[in-house]
C-alpha positions as CSV (number, residue, x, y, z in Angstrom):
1,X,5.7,29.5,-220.0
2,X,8.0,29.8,-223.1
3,X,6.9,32.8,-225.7
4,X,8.8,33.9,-229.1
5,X,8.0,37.9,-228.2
6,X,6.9,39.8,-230.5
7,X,5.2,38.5,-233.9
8,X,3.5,41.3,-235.7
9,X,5.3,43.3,-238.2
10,X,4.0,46.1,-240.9
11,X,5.6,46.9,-244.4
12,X,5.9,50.5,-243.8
13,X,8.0,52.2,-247.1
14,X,9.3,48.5,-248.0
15,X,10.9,47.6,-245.0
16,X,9.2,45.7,-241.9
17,X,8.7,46.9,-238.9
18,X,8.0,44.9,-235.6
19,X,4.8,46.4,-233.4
20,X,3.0,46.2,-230.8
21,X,-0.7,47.2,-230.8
22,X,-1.4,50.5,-229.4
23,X,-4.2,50.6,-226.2
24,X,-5.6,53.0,-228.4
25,X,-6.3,51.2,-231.0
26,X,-10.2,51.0,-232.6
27,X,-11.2,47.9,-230.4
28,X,-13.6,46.6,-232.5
29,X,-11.4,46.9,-235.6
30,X,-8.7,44.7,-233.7
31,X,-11.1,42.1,-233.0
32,X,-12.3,41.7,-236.2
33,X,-9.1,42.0,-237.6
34,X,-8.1,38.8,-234.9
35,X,-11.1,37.2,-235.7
36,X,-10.0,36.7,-239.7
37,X,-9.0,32.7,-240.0
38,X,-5.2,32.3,-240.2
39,X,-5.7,30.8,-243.8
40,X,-7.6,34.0,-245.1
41,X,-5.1,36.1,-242.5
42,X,-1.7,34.4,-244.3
43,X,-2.9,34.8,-247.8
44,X,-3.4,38.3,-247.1
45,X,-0.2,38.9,-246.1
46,X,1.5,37.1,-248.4
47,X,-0.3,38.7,-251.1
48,X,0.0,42.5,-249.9
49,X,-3.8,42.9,-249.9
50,X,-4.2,43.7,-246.3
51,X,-3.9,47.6,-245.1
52,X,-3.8,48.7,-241.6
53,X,-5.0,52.4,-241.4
54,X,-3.9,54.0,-238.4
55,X,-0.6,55.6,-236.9
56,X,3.1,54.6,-236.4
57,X,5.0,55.7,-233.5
58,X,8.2,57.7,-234.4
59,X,9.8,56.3,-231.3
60,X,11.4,52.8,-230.4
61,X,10.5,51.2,-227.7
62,X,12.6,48.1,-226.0
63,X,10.3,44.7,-224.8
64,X,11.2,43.9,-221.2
65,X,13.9,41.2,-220.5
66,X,14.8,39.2,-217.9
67,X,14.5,35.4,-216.6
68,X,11.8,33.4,-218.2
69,X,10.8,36.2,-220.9
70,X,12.7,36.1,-224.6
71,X,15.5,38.1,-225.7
72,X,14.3,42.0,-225.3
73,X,13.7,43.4,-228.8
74,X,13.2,46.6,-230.5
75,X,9.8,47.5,-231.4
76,X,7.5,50.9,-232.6
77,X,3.7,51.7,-231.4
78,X,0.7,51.3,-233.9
79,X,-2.8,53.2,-233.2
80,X,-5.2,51.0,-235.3
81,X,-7.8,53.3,-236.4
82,X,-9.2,50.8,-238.9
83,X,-8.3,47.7,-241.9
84,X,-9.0,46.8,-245.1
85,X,-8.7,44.2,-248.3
86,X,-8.3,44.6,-251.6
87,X,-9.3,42.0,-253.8
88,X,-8.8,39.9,-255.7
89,X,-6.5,37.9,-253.1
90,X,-5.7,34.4,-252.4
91,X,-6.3,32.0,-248.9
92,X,-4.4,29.7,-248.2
93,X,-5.4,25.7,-248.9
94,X,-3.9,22.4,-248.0
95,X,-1.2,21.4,-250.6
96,X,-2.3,17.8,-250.3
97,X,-4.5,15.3,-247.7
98,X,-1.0,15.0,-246.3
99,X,-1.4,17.7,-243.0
100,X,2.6,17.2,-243.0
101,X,2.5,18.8,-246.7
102,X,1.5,22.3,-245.3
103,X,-0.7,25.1,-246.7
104,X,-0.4,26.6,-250.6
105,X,-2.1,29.7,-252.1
106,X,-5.2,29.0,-253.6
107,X,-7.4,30.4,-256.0
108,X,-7.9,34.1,-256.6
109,X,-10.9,35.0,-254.3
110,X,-13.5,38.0,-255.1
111,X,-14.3,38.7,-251.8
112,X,-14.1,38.5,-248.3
113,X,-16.9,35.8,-246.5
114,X,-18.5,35.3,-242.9
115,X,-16.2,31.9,-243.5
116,X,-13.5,33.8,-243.1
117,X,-13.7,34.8,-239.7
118,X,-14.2,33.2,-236.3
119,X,-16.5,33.9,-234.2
120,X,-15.9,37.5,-232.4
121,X,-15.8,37.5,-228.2
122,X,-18.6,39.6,-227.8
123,X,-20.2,37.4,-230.3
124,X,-22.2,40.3,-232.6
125,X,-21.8,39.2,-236.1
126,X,-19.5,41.4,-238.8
127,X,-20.2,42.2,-242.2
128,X,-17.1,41.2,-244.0
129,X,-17.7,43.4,-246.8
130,X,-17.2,45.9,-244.5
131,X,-13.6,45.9,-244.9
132,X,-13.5,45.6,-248.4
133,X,-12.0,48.6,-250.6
134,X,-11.6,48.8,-254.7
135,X,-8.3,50.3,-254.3
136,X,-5.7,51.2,-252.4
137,X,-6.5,54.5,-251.2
């Protein structure tokens, strides 16, 4: 099984910073946080208008190496206690019919949507507005 490590980063005093999720983290925040589409998830990102509210290791931990894994990497802790979006923010849409054309940002949104998210494992339903903040507090 081929893997590219790790893929989550944070902007942590503009500079990113490669985690991994603490087993301490809020459970049920991570899964709905997993649960938002990758089109809603990306135009988050891009747009700044996802915060994670939780806490950053101070130390540096080292992914395992060896045959068959990727190239060991540097990487710090995160305890998710809980997220949040401010609006307005944009998801992503196709750029054309063309699936080869890729995904654009798309209009400014008001709010987060049940269509935003997939289904959650345990299958309860989320209130989306749930994570939802004014500002950036």
């Amino acid at each position: 099984m081929e893997t590219t490590g790790l893929t989550t980063a944070l902007h942590v005093d503009g500079r990113s910073v490669t985690i991994a999720w603490d087993p301490a983290s809020n459970q049920q925040a991570l899964a709905e946080l997993d649960a938002l589409k990758p089109e809603t998830f990306l135009g988050l990102t891009r747009g700044r208008a996802l915060h994670v509210v939780g806490s950053l290791s101070r130390e540096i931990h080292q992914t395992p190496s060896g045959p068959g894994r990727p190239t060991s990497e540097p990487y710090k802790s995160f305890t998710l206690h809980d997220w949040y979006v401010v609006p307005p923010f944009r998801r992503l849409v196709p750029a054309s019919d063309d699936p080869l054309d890729g995904m654009v940002p798309g209009p400014l949104v008001e709010q987060l949507s049940p269509e935003d998210f997939r289904a959650l494992p345990d299958g309860r339903a989320l209130d989306p507005r749930a994570h939802e903040r004014a500002t950036r507090d």
